[in-house]
C-alpha positions as YAML, in Angstrom:
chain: A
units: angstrom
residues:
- id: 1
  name: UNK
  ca: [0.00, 0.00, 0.00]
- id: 2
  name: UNK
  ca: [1.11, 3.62, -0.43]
- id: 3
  name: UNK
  ca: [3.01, 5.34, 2.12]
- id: 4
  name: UNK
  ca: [1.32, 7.44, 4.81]
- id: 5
  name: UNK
  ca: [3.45, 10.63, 3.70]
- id: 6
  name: UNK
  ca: [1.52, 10.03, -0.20]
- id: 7
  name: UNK
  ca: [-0.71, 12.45, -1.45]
- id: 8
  name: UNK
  ca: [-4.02, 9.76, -1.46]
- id: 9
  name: UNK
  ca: [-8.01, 10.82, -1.58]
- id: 10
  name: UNK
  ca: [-10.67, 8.41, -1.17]
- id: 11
  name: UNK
  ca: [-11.91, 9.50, -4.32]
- id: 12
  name: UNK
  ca: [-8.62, 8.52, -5.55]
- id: 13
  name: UNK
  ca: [-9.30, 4.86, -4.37]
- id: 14
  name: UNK
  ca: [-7.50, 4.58, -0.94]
- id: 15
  name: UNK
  ca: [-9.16, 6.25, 1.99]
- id: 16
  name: UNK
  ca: [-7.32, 8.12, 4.87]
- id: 17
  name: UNK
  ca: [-8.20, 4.86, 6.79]
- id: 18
  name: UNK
  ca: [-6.44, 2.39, 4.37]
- id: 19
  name: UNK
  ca: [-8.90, 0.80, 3.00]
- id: 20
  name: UNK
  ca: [-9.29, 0.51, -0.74]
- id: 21
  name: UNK
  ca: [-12.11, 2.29, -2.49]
- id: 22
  name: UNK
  ca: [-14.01, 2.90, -6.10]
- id: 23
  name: UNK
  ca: [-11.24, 4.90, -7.63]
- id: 24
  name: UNK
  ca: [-11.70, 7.32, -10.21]
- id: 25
  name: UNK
  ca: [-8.69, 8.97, -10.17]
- id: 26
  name: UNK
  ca: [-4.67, 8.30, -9.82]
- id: 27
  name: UNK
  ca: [-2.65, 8.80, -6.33]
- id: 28
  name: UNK
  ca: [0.06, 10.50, -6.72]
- id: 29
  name: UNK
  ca: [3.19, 9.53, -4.73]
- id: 30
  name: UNK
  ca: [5.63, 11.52, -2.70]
- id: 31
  name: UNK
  ca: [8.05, 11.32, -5.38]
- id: 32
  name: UNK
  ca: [5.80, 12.77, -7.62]
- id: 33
  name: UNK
  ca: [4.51, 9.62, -9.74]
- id: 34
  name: UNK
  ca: [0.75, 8.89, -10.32]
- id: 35
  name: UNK
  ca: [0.05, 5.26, -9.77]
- id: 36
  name: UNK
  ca: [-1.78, 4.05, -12.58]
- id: 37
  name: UNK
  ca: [-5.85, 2.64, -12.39]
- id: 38
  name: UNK
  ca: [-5.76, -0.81, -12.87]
- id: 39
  name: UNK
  ca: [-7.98, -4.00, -12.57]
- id: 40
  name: UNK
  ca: [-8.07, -6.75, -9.86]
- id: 41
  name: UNK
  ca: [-9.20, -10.13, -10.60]
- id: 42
  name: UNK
  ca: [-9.84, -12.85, -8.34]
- id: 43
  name: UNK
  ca: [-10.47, -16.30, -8.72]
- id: 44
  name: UNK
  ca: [-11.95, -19.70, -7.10]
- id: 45
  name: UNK
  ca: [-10.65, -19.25, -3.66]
- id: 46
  name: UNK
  ca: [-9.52, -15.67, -3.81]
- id: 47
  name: UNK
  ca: [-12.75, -14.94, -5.12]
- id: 48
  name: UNK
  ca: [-14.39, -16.99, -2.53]
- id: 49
  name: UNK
  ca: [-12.17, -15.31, 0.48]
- id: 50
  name: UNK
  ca: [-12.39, -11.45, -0.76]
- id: 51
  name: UNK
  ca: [-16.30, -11.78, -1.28]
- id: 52
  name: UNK
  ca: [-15.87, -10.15, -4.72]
- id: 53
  name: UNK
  ca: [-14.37, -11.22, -8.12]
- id: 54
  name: UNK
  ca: [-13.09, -7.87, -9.57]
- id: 55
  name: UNK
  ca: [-11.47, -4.56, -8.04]
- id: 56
  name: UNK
  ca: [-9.36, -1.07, -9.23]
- id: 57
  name: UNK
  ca: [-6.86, 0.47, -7.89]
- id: 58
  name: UNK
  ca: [-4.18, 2.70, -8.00]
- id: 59
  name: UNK
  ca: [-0.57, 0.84, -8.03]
- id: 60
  name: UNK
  ca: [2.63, 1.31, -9.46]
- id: 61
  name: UNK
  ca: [3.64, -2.30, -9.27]
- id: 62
  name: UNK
  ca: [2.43, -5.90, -8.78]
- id: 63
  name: UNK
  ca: [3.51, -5.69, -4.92]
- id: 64
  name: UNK
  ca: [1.57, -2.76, -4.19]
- id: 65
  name: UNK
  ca: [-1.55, -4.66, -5.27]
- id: 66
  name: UNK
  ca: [-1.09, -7.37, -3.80]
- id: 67
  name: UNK
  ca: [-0.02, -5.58, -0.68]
- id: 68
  name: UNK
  ca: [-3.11, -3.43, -0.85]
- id: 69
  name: UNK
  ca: [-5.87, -6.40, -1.88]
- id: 70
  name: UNK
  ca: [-4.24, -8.20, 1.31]
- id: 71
  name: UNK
  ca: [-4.96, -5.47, 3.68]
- id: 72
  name: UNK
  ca: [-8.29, -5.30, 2.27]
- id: 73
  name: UNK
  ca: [-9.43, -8.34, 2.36]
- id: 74
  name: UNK
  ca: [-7.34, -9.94, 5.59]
- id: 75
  name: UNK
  ca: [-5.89, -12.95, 6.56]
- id: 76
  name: UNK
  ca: [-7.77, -15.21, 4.94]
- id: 77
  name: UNK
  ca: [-7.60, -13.51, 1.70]
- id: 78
  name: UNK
  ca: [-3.31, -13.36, 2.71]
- id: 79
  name: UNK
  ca: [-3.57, -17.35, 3.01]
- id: 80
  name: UNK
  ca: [-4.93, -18.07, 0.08]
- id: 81
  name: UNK
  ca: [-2.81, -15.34, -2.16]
- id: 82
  name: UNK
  ca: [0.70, -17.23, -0.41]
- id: 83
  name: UNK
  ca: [-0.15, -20.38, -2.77]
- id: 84
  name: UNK
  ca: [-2.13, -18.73, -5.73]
- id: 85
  name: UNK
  ca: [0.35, -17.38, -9.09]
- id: 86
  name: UNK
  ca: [-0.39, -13.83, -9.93]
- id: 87
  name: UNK
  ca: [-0.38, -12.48, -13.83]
- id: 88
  name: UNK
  ca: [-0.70, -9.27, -15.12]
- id: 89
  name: UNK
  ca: [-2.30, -8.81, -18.78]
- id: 90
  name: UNK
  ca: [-2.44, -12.86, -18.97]
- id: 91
  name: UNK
  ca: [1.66, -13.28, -18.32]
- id: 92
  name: UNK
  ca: [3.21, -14.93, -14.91]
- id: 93
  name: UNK
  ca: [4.07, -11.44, -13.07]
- id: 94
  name: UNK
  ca: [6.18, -10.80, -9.67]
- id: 95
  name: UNK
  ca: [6.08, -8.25, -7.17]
- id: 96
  name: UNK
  ca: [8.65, -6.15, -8.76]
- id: 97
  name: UNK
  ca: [6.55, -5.80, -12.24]
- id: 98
  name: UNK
  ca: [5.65, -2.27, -13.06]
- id: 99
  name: UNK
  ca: [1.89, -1.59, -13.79]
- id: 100
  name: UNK
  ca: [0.41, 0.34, -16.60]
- id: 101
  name: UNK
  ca: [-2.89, 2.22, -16.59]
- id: 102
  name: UNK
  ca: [-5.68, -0.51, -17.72]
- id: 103
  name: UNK
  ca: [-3.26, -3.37, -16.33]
- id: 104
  name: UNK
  ca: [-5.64, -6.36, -15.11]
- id: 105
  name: UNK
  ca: [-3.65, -8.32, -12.50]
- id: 106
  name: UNK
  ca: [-5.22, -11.71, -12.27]
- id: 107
  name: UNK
  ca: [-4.90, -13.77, -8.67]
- id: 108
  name: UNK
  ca: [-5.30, -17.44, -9.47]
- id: 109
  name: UNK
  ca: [-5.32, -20.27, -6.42]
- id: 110
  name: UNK
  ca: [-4.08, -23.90, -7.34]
- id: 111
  name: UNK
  ca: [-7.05, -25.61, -8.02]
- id: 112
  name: UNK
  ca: [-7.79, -29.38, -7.85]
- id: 113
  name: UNK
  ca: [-9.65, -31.56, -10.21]
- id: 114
  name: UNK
  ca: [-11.80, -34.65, -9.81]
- id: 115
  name: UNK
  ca: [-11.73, -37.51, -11.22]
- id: 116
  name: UNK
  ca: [-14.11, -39.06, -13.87]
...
């Protein structure tokens, strides 16, 4: 999540008490970057633990979302992201990836299949 010394607005889609809101605009760090909009995707059990299938934020990098989905969506959410693979724009992605406006970062759990 962004640091406390960022220049954030709820309508900017963090509000002054962390959590993650509807953004409709860019945050703009305290270097002077705006974090670009992008889309959240969640799957099977990270769907199932976050209570919701789709979110946008602002985030300059795959780390910072999952950083801020965690703190939004707690523990068990934070359990389920430790084994699921995260892609951005349908590639494997790590923490370190930059983020582009209109990035969708996908969370995906390992999922198990039955037999016939």
């Amino acid at each position: 999540m962004a640091p406390a010394s960022d220049d954030v607005s709820a309508s900017a889609g963090i509000a002054p008490d962390g959590r993650l809101t509807a953004p409709s605009r860019s945050v703009v760090g305290s270097i002077g970057t705006e974090a670009p909009l992008v889309s959240v995707r969640l799957f099977a059990s990270a769907r199932e633990a976050a209570g919701t299938g789709r979110d946008e934020l602002s985030a300059t990098t795959v780390g910072e979302v999952l950083e801020a989905i965690c703190s939004r969506y707690g523990p068990e959410f934070a359990r389920v992201l430790a084994t699921s693979r995260v892609w951005v724009n349908g590639e494997p992605a790590e923490p370190g990836d930059p983020l582009s406006a209109g990035d969708e970062v996908a969370v995906l759990p390992p999922v198990s299949g039955g037999g016939t």
